[in-house]
C-alpha positions in Angstrom: -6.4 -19.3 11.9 -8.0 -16.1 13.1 -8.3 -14.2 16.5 -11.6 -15.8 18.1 -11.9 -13.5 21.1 -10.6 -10.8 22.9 -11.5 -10.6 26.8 -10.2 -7.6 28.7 -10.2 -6.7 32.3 -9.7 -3.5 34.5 -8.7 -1.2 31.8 -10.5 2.0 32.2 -14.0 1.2 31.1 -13.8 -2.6 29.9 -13.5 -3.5 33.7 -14.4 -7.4 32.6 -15.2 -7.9 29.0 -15.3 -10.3 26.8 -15.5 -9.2 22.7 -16.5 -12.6 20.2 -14.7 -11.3 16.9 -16.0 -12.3 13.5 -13.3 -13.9 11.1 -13.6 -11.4 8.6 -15.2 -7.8 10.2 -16.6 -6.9 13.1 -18.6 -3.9 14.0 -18.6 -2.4 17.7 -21.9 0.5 17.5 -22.6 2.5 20.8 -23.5 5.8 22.9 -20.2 8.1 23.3 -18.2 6.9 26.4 -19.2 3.2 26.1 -15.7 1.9 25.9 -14.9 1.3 22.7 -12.0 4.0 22.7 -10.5 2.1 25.5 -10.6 -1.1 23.3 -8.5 0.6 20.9 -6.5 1.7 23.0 -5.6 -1.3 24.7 -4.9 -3.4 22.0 -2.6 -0.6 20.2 -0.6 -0.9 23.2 -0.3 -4.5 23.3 0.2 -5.0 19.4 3.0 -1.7 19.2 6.9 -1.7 19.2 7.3 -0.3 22.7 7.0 -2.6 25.5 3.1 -1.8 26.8 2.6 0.1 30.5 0.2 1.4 31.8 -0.7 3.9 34.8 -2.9 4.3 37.9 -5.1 6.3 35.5 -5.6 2.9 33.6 -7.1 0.7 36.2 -11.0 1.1 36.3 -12.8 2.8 38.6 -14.5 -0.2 40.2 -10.6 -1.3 41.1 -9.9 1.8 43.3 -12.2 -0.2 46.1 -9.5 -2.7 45.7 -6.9 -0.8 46.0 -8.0 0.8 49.0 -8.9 -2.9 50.8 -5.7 -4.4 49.7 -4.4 -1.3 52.0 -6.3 -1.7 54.6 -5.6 -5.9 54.8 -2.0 -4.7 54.5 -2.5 -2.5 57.7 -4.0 -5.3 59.5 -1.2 -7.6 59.2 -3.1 -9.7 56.7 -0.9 -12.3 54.9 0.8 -10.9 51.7 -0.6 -13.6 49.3 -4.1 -13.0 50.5 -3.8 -9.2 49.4 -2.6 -10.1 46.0 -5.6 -11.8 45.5 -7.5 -8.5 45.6 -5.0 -6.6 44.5 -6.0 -5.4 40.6 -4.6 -6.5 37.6 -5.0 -5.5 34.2 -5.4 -8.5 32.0 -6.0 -8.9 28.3 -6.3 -12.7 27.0 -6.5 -12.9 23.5 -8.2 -16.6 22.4 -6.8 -17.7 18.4 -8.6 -20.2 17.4 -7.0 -22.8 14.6 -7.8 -26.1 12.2 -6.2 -29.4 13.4 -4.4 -29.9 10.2 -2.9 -25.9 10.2 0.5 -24.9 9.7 0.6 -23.4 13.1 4.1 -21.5 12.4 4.6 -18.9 15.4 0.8 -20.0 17.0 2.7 -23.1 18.2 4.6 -21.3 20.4 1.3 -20.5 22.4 0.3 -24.5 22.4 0.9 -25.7 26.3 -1.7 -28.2 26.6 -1.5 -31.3 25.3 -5.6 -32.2 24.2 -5.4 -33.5 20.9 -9.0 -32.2 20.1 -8.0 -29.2 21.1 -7.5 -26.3 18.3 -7.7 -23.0 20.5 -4.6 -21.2 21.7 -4.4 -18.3 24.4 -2.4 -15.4 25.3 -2.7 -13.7 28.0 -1.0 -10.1 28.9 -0.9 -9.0 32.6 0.1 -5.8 34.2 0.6 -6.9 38.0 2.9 -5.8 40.7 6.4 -7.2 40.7 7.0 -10.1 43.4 8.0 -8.7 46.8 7.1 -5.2 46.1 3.8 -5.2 48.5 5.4 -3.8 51.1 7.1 -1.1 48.6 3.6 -0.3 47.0 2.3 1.0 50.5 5.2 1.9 52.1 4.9 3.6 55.5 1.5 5.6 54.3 -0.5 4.2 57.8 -4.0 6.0 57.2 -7.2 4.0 57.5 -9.8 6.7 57.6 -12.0 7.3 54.5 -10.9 10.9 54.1 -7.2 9.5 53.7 -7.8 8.2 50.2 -6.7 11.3 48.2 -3.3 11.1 49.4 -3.3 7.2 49.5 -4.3 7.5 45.3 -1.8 10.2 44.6 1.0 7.7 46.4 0.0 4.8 44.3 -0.1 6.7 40.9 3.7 7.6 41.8 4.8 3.8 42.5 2.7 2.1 40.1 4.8 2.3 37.3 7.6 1.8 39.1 6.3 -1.7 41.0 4.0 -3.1 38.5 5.4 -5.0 35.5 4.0 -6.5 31.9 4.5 -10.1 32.0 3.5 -12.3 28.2 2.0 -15.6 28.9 0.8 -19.0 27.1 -2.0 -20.4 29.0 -3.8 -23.8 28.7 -7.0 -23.4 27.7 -7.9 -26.1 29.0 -5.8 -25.9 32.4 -5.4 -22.0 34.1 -2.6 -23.2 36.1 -1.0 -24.3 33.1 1.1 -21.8 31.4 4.3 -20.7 30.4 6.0 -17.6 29.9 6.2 -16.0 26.3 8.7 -13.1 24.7 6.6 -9.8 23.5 7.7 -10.0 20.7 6.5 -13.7 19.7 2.6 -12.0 20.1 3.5 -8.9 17.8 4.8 -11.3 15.8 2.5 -14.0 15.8 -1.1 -11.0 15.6 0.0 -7.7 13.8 -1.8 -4.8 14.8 -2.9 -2.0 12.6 -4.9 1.6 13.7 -6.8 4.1 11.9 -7.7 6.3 14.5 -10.8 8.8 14.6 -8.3 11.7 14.6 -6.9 11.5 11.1 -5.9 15.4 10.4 -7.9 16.0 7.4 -10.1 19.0 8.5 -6.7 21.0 8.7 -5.8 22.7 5.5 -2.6 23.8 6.4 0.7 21.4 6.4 -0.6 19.1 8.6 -2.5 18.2 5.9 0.5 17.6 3.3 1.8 15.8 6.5 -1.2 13.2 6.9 -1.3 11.7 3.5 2.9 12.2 2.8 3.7 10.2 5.4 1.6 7.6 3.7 3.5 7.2 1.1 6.8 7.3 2.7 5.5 4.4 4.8 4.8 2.6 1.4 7.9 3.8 -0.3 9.8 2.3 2.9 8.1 -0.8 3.1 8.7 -1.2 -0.9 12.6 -0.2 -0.7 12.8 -3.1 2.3 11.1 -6.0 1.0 13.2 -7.5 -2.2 10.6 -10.2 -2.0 7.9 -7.7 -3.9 9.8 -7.5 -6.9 7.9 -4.7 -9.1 7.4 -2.4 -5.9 11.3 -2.7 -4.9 11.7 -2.0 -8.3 9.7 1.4 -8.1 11.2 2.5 -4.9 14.9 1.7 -6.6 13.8 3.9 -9.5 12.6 7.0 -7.4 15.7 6.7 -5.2 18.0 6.9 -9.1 15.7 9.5 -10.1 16.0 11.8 -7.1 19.9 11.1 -6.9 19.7 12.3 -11.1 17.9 15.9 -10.1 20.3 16.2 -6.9 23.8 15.7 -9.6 22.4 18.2 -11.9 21.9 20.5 -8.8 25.5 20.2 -9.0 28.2 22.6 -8.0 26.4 25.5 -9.4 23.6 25.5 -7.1 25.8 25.0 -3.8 28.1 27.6 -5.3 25.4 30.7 -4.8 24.3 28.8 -1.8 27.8 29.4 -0.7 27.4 33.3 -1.2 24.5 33.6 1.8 27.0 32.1 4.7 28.1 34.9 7.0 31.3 36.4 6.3 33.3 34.4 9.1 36.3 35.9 8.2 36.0 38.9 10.0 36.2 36.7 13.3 39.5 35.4 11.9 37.8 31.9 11.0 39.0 30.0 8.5 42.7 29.8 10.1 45.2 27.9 9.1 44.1 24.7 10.7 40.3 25.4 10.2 38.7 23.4 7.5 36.7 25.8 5.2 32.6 25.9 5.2 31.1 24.5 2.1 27.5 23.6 1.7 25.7 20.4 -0.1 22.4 19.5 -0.9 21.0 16.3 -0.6 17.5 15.3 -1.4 15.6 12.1 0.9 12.8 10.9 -1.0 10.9 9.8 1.8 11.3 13.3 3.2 10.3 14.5 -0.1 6.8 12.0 0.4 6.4 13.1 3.5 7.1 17.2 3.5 7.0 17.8 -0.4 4.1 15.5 -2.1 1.0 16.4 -2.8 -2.2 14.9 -4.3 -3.8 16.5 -6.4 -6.7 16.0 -8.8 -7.6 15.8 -12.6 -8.5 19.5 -14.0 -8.4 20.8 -17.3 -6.0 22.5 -19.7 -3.4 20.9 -17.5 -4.6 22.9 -14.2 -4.6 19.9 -11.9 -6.8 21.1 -8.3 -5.2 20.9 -5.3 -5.9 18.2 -2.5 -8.2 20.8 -0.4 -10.1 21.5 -3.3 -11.9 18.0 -3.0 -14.3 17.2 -0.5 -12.6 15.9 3.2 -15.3 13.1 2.5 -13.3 12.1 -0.6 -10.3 12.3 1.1 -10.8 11.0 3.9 -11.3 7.5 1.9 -9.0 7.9 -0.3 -6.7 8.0 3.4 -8.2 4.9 4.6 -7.4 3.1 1.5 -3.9 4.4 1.2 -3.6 3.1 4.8 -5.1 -0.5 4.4 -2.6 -0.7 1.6 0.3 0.1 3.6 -1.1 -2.1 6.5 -1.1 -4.8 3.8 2.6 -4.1 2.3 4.2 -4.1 5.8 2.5 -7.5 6.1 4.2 -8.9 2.9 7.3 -7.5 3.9 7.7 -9.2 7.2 9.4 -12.2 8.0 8.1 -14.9 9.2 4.9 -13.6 8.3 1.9 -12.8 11.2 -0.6 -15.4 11.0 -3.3 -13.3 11.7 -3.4 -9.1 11.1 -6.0 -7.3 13.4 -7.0 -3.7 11.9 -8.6 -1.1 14.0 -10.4 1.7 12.0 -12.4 4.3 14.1 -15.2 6.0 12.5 -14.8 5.4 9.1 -18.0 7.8 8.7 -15.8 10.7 9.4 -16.9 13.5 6.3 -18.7 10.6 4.9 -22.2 11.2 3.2 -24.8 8.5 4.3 -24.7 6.2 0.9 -20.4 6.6 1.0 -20.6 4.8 5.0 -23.0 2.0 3.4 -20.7 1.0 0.7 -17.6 1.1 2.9 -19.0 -1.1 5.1 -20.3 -3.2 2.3 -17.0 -3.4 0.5 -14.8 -3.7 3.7 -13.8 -7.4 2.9 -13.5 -7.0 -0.4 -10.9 -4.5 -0.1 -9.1 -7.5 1.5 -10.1 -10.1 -1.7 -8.9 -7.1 -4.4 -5.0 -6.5 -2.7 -4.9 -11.1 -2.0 -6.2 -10.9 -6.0 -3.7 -8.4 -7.1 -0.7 -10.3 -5.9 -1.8 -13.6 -5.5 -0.8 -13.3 -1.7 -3.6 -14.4 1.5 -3.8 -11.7 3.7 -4.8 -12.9 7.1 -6.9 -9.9 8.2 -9.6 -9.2 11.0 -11.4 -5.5 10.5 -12.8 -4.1 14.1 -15.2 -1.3 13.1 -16.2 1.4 15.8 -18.7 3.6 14.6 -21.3 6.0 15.5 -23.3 6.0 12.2 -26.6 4.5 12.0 -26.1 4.1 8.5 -22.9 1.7 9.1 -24.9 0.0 12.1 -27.8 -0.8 9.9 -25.7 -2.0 7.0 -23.8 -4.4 8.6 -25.6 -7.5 9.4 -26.3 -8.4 13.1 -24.0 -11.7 13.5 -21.2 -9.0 12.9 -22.4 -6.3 15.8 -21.3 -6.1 19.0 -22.9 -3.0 21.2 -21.1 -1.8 24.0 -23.0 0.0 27.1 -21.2 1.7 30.0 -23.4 1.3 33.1 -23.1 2.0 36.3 -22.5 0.0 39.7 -23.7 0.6 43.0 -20.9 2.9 43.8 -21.6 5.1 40.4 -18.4 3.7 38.9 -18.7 3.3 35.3 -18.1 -0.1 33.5 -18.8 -1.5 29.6 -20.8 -4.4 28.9 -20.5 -6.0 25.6 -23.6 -7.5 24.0 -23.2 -9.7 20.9 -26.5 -9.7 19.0 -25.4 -13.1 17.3 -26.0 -14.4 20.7 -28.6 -12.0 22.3 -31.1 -12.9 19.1 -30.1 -16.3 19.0 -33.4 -17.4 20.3 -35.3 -15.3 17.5 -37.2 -17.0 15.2 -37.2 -16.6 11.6 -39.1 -14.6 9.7 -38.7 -12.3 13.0 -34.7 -12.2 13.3 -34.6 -11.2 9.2 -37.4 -8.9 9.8 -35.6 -7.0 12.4 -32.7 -6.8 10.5 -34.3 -5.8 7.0 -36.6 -2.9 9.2 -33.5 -1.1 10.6 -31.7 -1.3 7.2 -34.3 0.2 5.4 -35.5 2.8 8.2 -32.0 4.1 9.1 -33.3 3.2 12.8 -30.5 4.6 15.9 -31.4 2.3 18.4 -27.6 1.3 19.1 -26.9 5.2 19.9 -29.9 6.3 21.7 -30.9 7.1 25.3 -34.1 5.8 25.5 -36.5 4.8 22.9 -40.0 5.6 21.2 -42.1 2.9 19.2 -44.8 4.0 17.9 -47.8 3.0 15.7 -47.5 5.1 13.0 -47.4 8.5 11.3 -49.4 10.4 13.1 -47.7 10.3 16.5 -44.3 10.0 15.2 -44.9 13.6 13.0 -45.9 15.2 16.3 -44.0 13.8 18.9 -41.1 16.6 18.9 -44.2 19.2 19.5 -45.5 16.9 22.2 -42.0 16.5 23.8 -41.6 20.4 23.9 -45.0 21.0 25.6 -44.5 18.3 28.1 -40.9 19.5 28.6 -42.0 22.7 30.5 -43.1 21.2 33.4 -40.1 18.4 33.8 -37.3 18.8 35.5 -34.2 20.0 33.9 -32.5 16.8 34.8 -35.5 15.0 32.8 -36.7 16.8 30.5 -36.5 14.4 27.2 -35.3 17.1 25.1 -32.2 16.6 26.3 -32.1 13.0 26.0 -30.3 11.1 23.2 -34.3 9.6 21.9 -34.9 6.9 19.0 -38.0 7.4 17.9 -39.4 4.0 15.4 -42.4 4.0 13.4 -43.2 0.7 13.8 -46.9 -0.1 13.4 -49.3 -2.0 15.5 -48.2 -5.6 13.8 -44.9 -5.4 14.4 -43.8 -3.5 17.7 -43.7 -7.0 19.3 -41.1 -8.2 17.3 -38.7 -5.4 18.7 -39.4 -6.2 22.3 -36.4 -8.8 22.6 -34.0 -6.4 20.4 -34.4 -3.4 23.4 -34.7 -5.2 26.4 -31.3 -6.6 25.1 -29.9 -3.4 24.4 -31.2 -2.4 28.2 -33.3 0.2 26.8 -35.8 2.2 28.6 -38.4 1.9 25.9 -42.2 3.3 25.7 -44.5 1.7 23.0 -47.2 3.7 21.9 -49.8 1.6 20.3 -53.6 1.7 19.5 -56.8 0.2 21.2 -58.5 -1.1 17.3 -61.2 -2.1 18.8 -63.5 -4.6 16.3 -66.6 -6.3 16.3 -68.4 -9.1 14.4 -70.1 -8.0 11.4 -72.3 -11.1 11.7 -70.7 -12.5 8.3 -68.0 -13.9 10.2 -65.8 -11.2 10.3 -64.2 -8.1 12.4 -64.6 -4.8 11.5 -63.6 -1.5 13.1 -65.6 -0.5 15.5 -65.7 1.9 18.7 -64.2 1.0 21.8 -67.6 0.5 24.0 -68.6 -1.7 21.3 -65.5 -3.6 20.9 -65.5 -7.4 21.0 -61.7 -7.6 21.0 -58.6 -5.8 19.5 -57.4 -6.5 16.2 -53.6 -4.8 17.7 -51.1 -7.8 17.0 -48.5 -5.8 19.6 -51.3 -5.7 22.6 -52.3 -9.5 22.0 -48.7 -10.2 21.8 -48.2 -8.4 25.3 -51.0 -9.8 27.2 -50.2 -13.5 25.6 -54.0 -13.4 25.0 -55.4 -13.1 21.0 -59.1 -12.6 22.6 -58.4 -9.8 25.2 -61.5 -7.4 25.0 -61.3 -3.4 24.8 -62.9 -3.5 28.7 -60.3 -5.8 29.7 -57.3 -3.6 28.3 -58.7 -0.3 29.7 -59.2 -2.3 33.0 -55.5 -3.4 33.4 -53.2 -1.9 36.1 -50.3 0.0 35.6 -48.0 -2.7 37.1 -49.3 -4.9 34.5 -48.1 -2.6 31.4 -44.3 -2.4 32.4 -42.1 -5.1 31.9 -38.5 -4.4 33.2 -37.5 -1.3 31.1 -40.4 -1.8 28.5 -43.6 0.4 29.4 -46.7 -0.1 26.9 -49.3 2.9 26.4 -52.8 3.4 24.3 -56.1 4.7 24.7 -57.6 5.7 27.6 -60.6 8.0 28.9 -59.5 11.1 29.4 -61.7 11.7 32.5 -62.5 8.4 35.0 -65.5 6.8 32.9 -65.3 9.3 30.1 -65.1 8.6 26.2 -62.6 6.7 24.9 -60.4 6.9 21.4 -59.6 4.3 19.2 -57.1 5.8 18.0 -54.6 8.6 18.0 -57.0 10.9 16.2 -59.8 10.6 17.5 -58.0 10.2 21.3 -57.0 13.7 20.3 -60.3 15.2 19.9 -62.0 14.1 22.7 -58.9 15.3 25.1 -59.4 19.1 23.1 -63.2 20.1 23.1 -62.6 23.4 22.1 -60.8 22.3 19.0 -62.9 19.8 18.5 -66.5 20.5 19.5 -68.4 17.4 19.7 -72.5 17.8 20.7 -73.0 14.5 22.5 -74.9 14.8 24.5 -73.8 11.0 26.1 -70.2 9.9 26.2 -71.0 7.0 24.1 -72.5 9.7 21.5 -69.4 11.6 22.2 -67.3 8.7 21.1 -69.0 7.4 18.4 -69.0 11.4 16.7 -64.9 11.5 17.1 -64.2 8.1 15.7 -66.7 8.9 12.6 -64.9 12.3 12.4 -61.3 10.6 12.8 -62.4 8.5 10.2 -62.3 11.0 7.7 -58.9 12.9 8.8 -56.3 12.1 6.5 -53.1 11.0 9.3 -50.2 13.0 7.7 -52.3 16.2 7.1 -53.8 15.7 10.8 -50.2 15.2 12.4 -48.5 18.4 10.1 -51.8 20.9 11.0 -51.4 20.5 14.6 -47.2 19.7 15.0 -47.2 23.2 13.1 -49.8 25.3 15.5 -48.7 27.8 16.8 -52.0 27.5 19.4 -51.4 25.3 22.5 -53.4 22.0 22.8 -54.1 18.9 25.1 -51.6 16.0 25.1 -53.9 12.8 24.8 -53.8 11.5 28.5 -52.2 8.1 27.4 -49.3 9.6 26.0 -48.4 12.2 28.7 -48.6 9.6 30.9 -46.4 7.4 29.0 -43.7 10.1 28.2 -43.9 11.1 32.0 -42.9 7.4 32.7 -40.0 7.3 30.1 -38.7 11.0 31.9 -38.0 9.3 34.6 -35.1 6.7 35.3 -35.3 2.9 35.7 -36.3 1.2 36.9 -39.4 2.3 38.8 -42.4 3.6 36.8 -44.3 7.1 37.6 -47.4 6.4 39.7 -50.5 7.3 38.1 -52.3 10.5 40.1 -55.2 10.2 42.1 -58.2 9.5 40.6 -56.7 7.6 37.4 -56.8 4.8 38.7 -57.6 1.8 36.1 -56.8 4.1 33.4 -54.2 3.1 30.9 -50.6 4.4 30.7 
């Protein structure tokens, strides 16, 4: 039995979501903002001890619309179940999926429908206004006009935790008006929540510090102390508690007795009298106040000089505090009766003080934490990890069945929503040895796709080495709202044979993407093969991302330089190469010799003809080495020409979707 999916509507940013969970971990990458705080957040408040609620400040923006029609149907005398259709309602269903022959224990208080083939059971939690209280929710507030809304928001965030209520539901799956009301407990019960949250205190040297990792081990002394069931850990717990009580009787009377000495001489205010009771003082000892307030960790020295906790790295620490946590997440399991059937643990940026290799073997090891505490005491823990992370390194590690990217977009009204994309479905259609490929090309290049803005491919050294020169040079005449500076970029050296194979990967990810490739022009040797060639002599292109884009293996160098801009963007894809500099001019075949013939004066070049132009900058590109090219001009401190097909294809990538920059007069036909 595990928790299948989660789907979540009008909280904050997840204004209609639905989030496919793996049965073991599942790993939720995206930009800052995207939602996946208010996924946390959400689910800690249904899976707490408190009762959940919720404010005004809750609701999604795209629900304040709502709010204001359901008003203004109200004000028309509209009928009150008619408004409550509109009116907005947080929702979370939570969809537990089970085997036919399971012990279903708790779970079969969520079975309402009566399918034997059946084996999925849902929950649903609503936050909705209370029956009747319509007329209370608007009261006598009468304004229609736009400029009203202010005051009509500020009413409703006084009356909305007063009106609206959190009801627990079972719900056919099968049948949505089937359903029956549920205690809150029975869920807590039935899907135990744990959270690691992003905040965990360790940056603070001080006694919050002491604080974080104590109350750790109180937790797990407490949980021990409670649960009789865990013999050799109740047995500990016993034994601190007898050791504690030892050191607090050979305190004894001695100890209290100078303590006795510092209270105030009360007898000069006539205090004891005869029927007061006289002040004595006593010391008692807590050991989980001692965990808490008085332990430290500390680490192995030498010569018996043992290093305090600050003295290792927070990275260090900050795992050793995840661990520590996951273990008490997994004793509080083992000490609760009946026992949850499944245990849903949260951990925010587990990368926290992490180096790169540590985030790649926690990720890694993740469920194997799990196997090592079920191996340890022979118990099955029933646990779902939810990983939120902003490291590539994590993203890149984890496989992409386990990956779900969130994306906050905007609507019509600029209200801001998340979208959750699964890439187990979104590559489904991938073919193999692609889909591996992908996979095996981010691990290895540490590729940021899931947390970037917008997105480079490009063919190879060359242009990915001097791309941060060419984005500062073209940055000084953009506006400052586009300059690409300040833009979160993914740049991916990807090579002319495999930039295809990314094209399903970013339109998925709705990413405004430029690919720089190359022309490669070849001929026939007359031996039955291609060779390199220049581009006026080109036969076709030996560029497997250009044939791939054109769906045409025999497209010609004349027929690439003669295509239309229209015909080189593809929804948020934009495809760029060689082109003549000036209208008829000389043309590269690649990025160095492209370069030369759009700087002259670096690169003098006798000609006379264009075509003799040409052929002298391929022969001299020829013999550039790429990496010394790319690092003698990035590191100039003398200005040069951007080759035309790149400025013009970094132009189009300044801009926003989804319309491309038009091409300037007198470049028309030129590529882009």
């Amino acid at each position: 039995m595990y928790l299948k999916q989660i789907e979540a509507k009008n909280f904050r940013l997840l204004h209609d979501v639905q989030l496919l969970l793996e049965d073991q971990a599942t790993v939720i990458v995206g930009r800052n903002n995207s939602g996946k705080t208010s996924l946390t957040e959400v689910m800690k408040r249904l899976l707490s001890d408190a009762s959940p609620s919720f404010s005004l400040e809750d609701f999604s923006f795209c629900c304040y619309d709502q709010f204001w029609n359901s008003h203004l149907r109200k004000s028309e005398g509209e009928d009150e179940a008619e408004i409550r259709k509109i009116l907005p309602v947080i929702e979370v269903r939570l969809h537990f999926s089970y085997e036919q022959d399971e012990h279903l224990g708790l779970l079969s208080e969520l079975i309402v429908d009566l399918e034997p083939e059946c084996t999925q059971a849902l929950a649903v939690v609503r936050y909705a206004l209370k029956d009747g209280k319509l007329p209370e929710l608007f009261g006598d507030f009468a304004e229609t006009d736009e400029d009203a809304r202010p005051d009509f928001f500020r009413l409703l965030r006084d009356r909305i935790p007063a009106l609206y209520e959190t009801t627990f539901v079972a719900v056919d799956p099968n049948d949505a008006t089937n359903e029956k009301v549920i205690e809150r407990s029975t869920l807590r019960k039935l899907c135990l929540g744990g959270f690691i949250s992003a905040q965990r205190g360790l940056d603070d040297a001080s006694q919050k510090e002491r604080v974080v990792i104590g109350k750790v081990l109180e937790n797990l002394f407490s949980t021990a102390k409670s649960n009789t069931d865990d013999t050799d850990n109740h047995a500990i717990a016993e034994e601190l508690e007898v050791a504690v009580k030892s050191i607090q009787e050979k305190m004894g009377d001695d100890f209290n007795e100078k303590l006795d000495q510092l209270l105030p001489a009360l007898s000069l205010f006539g205090y004891p009298g005869l029927n007061d009771s006289k002040l004595l003082t006593e010391t008692t000892l807590d050991v989980a106040k001692l965990l808490t307030n008085h332990t430290k960790v500390r680490y192995t020295g030498s010569d018996g000089i043992h290093l305090p906790e600050a003295y290792n790295g927070l990275g260090t620490r900050n795992i050793i505090l995840i661990l520590l946590q996951l273990r008490e997440f997994f004793k509080l399991y083992l000490a609760m009766e009946p026992r949850p059937s499944v245990h849903l643990v949260f951990i925010e940026e587990p990368e926290v003080h992490l180096h790169p290799q540590m985030q790649e073997v926690f990720i890694r090891k993740i469920t194997e934490i799990a196997s090592a505490f079920n191996e340890e005491t022979g118990e099955s823990w029933p646990v779902q990890f939810v990983v939120s992370t902003h490291s590539s390194h994590v993203a890149n590690e984890a496989h992409f069945e386990t990956i779900r990217y969130f994306l906050a977009s905007a609507d019509d009204n600029g209200a801001m929503s998340t979208k959750v994309k699964d890439l187990r479905k979104g590559l489904a259609g991938k073919p193999e040895p692609d889909r591996s490929f992908l996979h095996q090309y981010m691990t290895l290049t540490r590729c940021d796709l899931f947390f970037a803005d917008k997105a480079i491919l490009v063919e190879g050294t060359t242009e990915r080495l001097l791309l941060p020169r060419i984005i500062r040079m073209l940055d000084r005449d953009l506006a400052e709202g586009k300059k690409l500076s300040s833009r979160y970029l993914s740049v991916v050296e990807v090579g002319g044979a495999y930039a295809h194979i990314f094209f399903d990967l970013v339109n998925f990810l709705e990413l405004r993407t430029l690919v720089i490739t190359d022309l490669d022009s070849v001929k026939s040797n007359g031996a039955g093969k291609f060779v390199a060639c220049q581009v006026s002599q080109g036969q076709k292109t030996s560029n497997a991302c250009l044939k791939s884009w054109y769906s045409n293996k025999d497209i010609t160098p004349a027929e690439l330089l003669a295509v239309g801009d229209a015909a080189k963007t593809k929804s948020r894809l934009r495809l760029t190469y060689q082109c003549p500099e000036a209208e008829a001019g000389p043309c590269g075949r690649s990025f160095e010799d492209a370069f030369m013939l759009a700087n002259p004066e670096l690169f003098p070049l006798p000609g006379p003809s264009d075509e003799e132009k040409e052929t002298q900058a391929w022969e001299r590109a020829r013999e550039e080495k790429k990496s010394a090219f790319a690092l003698t001009h990035a590191l100039s401190e003398n200005d040069w020409n951007i080759p035309r097909y790149i400025r013009c294809g970094l132009a189009w990538l300044a801009e926003g979707d989804p319309s491309p920059v038009p091409i300037p007069p007198g470049d028309v036909g030129a590529a882009a």
